[in-house]
N, C-alpha and C positions, 0 to 999 in steps of 0.2 A: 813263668817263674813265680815260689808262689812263697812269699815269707812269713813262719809265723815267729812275731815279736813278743816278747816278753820281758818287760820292765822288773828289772830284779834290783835288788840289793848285794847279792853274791849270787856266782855261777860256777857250777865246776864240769867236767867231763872227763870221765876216767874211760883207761883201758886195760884191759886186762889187770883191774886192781890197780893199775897205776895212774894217778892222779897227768892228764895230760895237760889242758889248760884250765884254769880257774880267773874266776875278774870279781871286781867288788859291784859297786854302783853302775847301772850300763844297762844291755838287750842282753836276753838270751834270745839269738836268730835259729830258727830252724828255717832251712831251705831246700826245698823243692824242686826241682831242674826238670824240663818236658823237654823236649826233641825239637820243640819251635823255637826256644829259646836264643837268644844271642846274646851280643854287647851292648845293643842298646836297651834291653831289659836291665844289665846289671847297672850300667850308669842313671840309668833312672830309678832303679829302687835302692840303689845305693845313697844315692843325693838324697832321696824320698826319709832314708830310714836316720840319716844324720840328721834332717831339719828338723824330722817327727817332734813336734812339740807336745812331748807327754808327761814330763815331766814340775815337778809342780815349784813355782815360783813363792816368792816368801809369804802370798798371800795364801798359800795354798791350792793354786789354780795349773792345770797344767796348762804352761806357756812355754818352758823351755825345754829346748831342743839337748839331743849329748852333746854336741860341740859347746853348747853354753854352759854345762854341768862339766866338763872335763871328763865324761862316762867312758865307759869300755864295751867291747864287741864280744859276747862267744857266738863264733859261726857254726853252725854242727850242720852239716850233707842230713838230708832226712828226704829220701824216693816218694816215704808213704803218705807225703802230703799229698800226692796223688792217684790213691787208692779208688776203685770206683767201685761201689758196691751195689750196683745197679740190679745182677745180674745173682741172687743166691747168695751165700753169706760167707762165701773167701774171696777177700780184696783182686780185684784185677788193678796192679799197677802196670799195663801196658802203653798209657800215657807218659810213664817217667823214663827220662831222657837213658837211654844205654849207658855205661862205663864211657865208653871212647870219646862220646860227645861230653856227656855233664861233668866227669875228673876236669878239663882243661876250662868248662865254665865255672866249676867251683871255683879253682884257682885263682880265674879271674876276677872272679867278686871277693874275694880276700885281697887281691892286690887291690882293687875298686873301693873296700871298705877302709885299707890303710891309707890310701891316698887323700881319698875325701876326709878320713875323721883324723888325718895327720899323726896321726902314728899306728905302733903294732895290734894288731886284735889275735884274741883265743881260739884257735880252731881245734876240730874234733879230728878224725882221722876219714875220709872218703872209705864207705864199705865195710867199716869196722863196726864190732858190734860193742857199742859204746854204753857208759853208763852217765845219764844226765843227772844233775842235780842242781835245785835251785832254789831259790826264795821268791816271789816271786811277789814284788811292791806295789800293793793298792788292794786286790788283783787290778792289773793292765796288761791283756791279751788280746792283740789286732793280729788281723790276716791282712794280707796284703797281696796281691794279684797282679800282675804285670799287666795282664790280658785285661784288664778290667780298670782301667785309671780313669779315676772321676773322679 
């Protein structure tokens, strides 16, 4: 599983023109789903992305975590975080998890993201051909890799 974070100030994702979820202060998460994936992936980058201390403390340092800022979640499904371009120059996303599998691990890392940061977060729509929008504060942009904890 593979997250990319993004320290915003506001976040929004529209569909079809229509404004679906939007948050102020918070992540914008893009996530990634591979076929290896499970629940103990999502309970670790979920814990991982709430402590994330990215955030900057009065001194200006980042030290604090969203659960100490009161921050918000948008989640958006994003396959092409695993695109391989190994091979010629049109992405093979043959790495990312099918429909049947990643729909019910999306799911669960929303339920994962509500639980841990104690309340609701902004989701995108699984599949849909969404429009992001962000601010995006500092810049502060981490990847995160399930497969890769160190």
């Amino acid at each position: 599983m593979k997250a990319l974070i993004q320290r915003v100030s506001e976040g929004q994702v529209s569909i079809h023109h229509q404004i679906r979820s939007s948050i102020g202060k918070g992540l914008v998460i893009l996530l990634g789903i591979t076929q290896d994936d499970g629940i103990e992936d999502i309970q670790w980058l979920s814990r991982k992305i709430v402590n994330l201390r990215i955030f900057n403390d009065d001194a200006g340092l980042m030290n604090r975590s969203l659960l100490e800022i009161g921050g918000d979640i948008l989640l958006i499904s994003q396959f092409t975080l695993y695109a391989s371009v190994k091979k010629g120059n049109r992405p093979s996303f043959i790495r990312a998890a099918r429909p049947e599998i990643a729909i019910p691990l999306y799911e669960q890392a929303i339920a994962q993201l509500e639980a841990d940061l104690g309340k609701k977060i902004g989701v995108g729509e699984f599949g849909a051909d969404m429009q992001v929008s962000l601010t995006n504060d500092g810049p502060v942009t981490i990847m995160i890799d399930t497969k890769e904890k160190e």
